[in-house]
Steps between C-alpha positions, in 0.01 A plus 500: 500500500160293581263505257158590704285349192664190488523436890108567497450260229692266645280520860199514320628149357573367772152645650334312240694156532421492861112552459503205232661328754287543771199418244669189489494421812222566597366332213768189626303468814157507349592195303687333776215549711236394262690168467503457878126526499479271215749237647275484803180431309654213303581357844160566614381371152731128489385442871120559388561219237679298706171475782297504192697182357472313832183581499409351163705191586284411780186575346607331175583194752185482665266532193734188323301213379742193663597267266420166462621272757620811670465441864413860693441585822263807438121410567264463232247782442125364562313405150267744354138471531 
């Protein structure tokens, strides 16, 4: 004979497995999406520092003092008055 008790137990288990589960999930997909978002601004972020860096090189090139004997093609700013 089944034991009713022991058959509700056992559902009510189960019951509680599967919401722990679900929790999990859900809690699964937060994360994953999180990192998605995150991902994406550290792509947005390395391509910011990469203009940024190109941008720096060129301005650090234009503001170098040449160095003696170096031949350059840039024109020489006008002498302060």
């Amino acid at each position: 004979m089944v034991d009713v008790d022991s058959v509700l137990l056992s559902v009510q288990e189960r019951d509680k497995w599967r919401r722990r589960m679900e929790l999990l999930e859900r809690s699964l997909d937060e994360v994953r999406e999180r990192r998605r978002r995150l991902e994406a601004r550290l792509r947005r972020t390395k391509k910011e520092l990469s203009r940024l860096r190109v941008t720096v090189d060129a301005v650090h090139d234009l503001t170098r003092a040449p160095l003696p004997g170096e031949v350059t093609s840039a024109p020489r700013s006008a002498p302060i008055r």
